[in-house]
Structures are given as structure tokens and as C-alpha cells.
N, C-alpha and C positions, 0 to 999 in steps of 0.2 A: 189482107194485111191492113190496107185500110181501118175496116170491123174494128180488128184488133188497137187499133191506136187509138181510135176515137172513145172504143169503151175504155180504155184507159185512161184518157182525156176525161171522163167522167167519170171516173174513181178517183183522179184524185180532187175534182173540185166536189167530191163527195164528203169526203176526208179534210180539205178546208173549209166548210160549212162548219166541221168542230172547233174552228182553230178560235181561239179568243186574245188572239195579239192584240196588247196595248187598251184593251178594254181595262175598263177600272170596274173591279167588283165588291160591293158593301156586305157582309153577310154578320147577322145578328149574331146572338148565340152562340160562338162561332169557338168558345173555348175548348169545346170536346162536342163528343158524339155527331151527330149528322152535320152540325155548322160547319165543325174542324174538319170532316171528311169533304163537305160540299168545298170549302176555301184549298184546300189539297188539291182536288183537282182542277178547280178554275184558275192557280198557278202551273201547274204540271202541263197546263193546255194553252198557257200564253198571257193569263190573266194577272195585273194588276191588283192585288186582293187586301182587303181592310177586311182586319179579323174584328170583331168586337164583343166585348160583354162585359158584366159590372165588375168584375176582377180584373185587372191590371197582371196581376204575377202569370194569372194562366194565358190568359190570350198573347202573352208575350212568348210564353214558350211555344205556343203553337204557332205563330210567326220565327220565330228562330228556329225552329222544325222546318216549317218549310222555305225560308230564307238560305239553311244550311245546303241544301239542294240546289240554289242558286236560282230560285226563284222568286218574284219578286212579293213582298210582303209589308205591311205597318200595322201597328195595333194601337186600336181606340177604346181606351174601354168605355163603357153606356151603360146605362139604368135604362131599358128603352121605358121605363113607366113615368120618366121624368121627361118634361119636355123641354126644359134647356139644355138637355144632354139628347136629346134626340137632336135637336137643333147645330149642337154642337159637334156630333157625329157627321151631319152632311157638310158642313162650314170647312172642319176641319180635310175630310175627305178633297173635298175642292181646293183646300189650302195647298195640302199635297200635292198630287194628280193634275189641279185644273183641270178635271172631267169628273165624269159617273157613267155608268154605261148597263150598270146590273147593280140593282137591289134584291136582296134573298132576305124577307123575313123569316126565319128562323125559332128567335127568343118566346119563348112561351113558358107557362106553367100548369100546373095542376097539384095544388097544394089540400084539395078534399078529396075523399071517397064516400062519397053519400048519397044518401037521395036528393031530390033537389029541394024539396018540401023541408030538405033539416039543414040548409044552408041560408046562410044571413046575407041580409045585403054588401056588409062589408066583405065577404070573400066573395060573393057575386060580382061587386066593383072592381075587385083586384084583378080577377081572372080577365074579367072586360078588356079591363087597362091593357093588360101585357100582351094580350093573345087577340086583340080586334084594335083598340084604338090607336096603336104602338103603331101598327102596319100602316095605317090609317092614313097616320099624321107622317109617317118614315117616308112614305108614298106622294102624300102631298109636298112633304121636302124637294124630292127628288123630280117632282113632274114639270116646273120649271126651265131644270137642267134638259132634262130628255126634250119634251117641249122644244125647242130652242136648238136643239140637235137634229132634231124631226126622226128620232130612236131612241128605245130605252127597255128594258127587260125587267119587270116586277116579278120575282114568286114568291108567292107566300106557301109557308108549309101547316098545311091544314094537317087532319088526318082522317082515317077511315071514319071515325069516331061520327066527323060532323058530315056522314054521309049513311051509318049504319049504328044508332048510340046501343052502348054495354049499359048494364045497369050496373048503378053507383057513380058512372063518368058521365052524369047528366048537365051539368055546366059546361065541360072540358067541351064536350058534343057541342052545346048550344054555340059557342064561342069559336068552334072550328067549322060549325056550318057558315055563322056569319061571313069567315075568312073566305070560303067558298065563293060567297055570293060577292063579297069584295072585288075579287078576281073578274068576275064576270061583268058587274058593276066598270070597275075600272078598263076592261079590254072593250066595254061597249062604247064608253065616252073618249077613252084617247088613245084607241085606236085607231084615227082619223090621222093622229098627229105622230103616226110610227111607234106606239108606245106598246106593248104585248105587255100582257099580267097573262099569267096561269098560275094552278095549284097544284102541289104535289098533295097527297093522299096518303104518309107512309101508314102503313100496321103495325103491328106489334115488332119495333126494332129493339138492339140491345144497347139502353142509354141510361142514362141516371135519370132522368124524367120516365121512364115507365118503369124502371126496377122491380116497381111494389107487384110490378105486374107478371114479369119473368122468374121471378123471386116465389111466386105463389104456386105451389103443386096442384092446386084445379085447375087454371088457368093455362099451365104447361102440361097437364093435360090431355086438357082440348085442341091446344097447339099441335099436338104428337100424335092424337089421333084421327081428329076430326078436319086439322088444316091439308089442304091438298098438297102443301109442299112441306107440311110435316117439322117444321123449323119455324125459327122467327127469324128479322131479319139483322143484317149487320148496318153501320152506318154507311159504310161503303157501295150497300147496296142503293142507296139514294141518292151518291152523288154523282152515277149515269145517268141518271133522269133528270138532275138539276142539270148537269153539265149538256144537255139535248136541249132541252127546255131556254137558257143562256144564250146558247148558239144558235148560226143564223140556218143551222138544221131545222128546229121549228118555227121558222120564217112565220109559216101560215098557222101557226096554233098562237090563238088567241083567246082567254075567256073562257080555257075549259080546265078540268081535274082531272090528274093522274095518280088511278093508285098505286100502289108498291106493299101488294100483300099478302104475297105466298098464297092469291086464291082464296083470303075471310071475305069478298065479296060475293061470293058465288058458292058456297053456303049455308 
């Protein structure tokens, strides 16, 4: 009987390692696909959630989405390629809340399909901006806050990309490898002061940023024949992994990438 109790005394402080009461969570990008999914369930699980992105009308709807639930929600919107609106996304956060507790880089682009050889520095800079320096500087915002807490949960969402580059997504690669090394960079220097950064890895998800890609009949495929799980993925499939990764479940993971790929790394 004993046995019996004690493993249950350890179920459920298994089950509160998920819990994210009273945490204040940032997530970029956050008007649809993987952001809006990842902000869903970081409220559904206790979380304090700032949705953001450069449109006002949508991120509001997806706070009153999940507000109607009766959970708890505000939306900022951001340009994260401008830096007084990055600046102004943690100010304000803090104005709200008085805390931060999770930042989710999210926001990214990929506006070529080319080689890399026929892209110009100006869409080289842009990709930079959004997809490396954005996290960068969002990061450096926030490490103060956490700092000062002596806790704080960075992910940035990379992808398989900057770990196994397609041809034609030669930039998108370069710039999500960076995000990579970000992660690791950052979990090496302040995780001393309670600060955890990791990276998620998704694959081929179904979002408006790969469209062109789920949309293409070679590409789907290779998907249906070649992938071991034969599908691609939904956004929801990403936001158990962020929602692990947040939580004091991966207490000890610090500094590393997780994929999410129906098996395109093994391949």
C-alpha cells in the first residue's frame, strides 16, 4: 500500500512539472500556425500568454480565442525587424504582468526560393533580421528580467532546415542553423544564472510560411512515400514540445535542438 501511494505521490508531481501557473509567456508570430498553437496551450496549462505579431486585427482574435476559454491572454502587436517595437514588446509585457518568465521566438520568414548564388544582399539582410537578429535582441531584452529572477526559458524555433539544408532553402538553412547555435551560445553563458534556451526543429508543418511547400506535388510526394510517418506535420504537433521545453519538465535540458519530423532526419 505504501508502493502504491508513494508512486502516486510521484505522478502527480510529474504532472505539476507541466503546470505553468502565473508564468508570463512572450511568443512571437503568434497570430496563427505554430505561435497561435504554442500560445493555446501555454494558457490551457496556466500560462499568462502575450500573443504578438505585426497585425493588430489577428493576434487580437487569437487572444479572444483563447480569452473566451477563460484563459488568460493580451496582444501586442510587433514588427520584430524593428527595434523600438521589439523594445516596446518587453516594456510593455512588463507594464502588464510585472514579470516574464518564457520567451518563444517564433516570427520568421522566408520570402526566396533560390540558390543562394542568385540572392542579393538585400533579401540576405532581411532574412537575418527576422530570423537571427530579432531573437537576438528579444533575448537580450528579456535576460535582465530572468537574470534578476535567477529563471527564465528562451526557445527559439529553428527548423530541420538549419540542420539538414533542401535545395532552394539555402538562406532560410543558413539562418535557422545560426538560431541553432544561438540556443547553445545562450544556454552556455546564462545558464549559470537559471536561464535555459533550447531549440525546437519543426519539419514540414502545415502553415502559411511553408505553403509553397505542401502545395507542391513533388514535394508531397516525397512526403507520402519516402517520410517514415508518411504526413506532414500540424501546428499542434509542436506545441507539446514547446509546452515540455517551458515547463519545469525539462528542468535539465539546456542548449540543445529538438526535432519534430515525422522521421526527415533519419533519411
Amino acid at each position: 500500500m505504501l508502493m502504491v501511494v508513494q508512486c502516486l505521490h510521484k505522478m502527480k508531481k510529474i504532472k505539476k512539472n507541466f503546470n505553468l501557473n502565473n508564468k508570463v509567456a512572450v511568443i512571437t508570430g503568434s497570430s496563427k500556425g505554430i505561435g497561435a498553437s504554442i500560445a493555446q496551450a501555454y494558457a490551457e496549462f496556466g500560462a499568462k500568454v502575450i500573443v504578438s505579431s505585426r497585425k493588430s486585427a489577428d493576434i487580437e482574435k487569437v487572444a479572444e480565442e483563447i480569452k473566451s476559454h477563460g484563459y488568460e491572454c493580451k496582444a501586442i502587436p510587433c514588427h520584430v525587424g524593428d527595434s523600438e517595437q521589439r523594445k516596446n514588446l518587453i516594456e510593455k509585457t512588463i507594464e502588464i504582468y510585472g514579470s516574464i518568465d518564457i520567451l518563444v521566438n517564433n516570427a520568421a520568414i522566408n520570402p526566396v526560393s533560390s540558390q543562394i548564388n542568385s540572392v542579393g544582399s538585400e533579401v540576405f539582410d532581411k532574412i537575418m533580421d527576422i530570423n537571427v537578429k530579432a531573437p537576438f535582441e528579444l533575448s537580450n531584452l528579456c535576460f535582465p528580467y530572468f537574470k534578476n529572477k535567477g529563471n527564465g526559458v528562451i526557445i527559439n524555433i529553428a527548423s530541420v532546415e538549419g540542420i539538414k539544408p533542401s535545395y532552394g532553402l539555402g538562406l532560410y538553412a543558413v539562418s535557422k542553423s545560426a538560431l541553432i547555435m544561438l540556443s547553445k551560445c545562450q544556454g552556455n553563458e546564462w545558464g549559470k544564472f537559471g536561464i535555459r534556451s533550447n531549440t525546437i526543429c519543426p519539419g514540414l508543418i502545415k502553415t502559411k510560411l511553408s505553403s509553397a511547400l505542401w502545395n507542391n506535388d513533388l514535394v508531397m510526394k516525397m512526403i507520402n512515400t519516402r517520410l517514415p510517418l508518411r504526413r506532414i506535420g500540424e501546428p499542434s504537433e509542436i506545441a507539446g514540445l514547446a509546452l515540455f521545453l517551458a515547463s519545469d519538465a525539462s528542468s535539465y535540458c539546456n542548449g540543445q535542438s529538438f526535432t519534430a519530423d515525422g522521421g526527415y532526419m533519419i533519411i
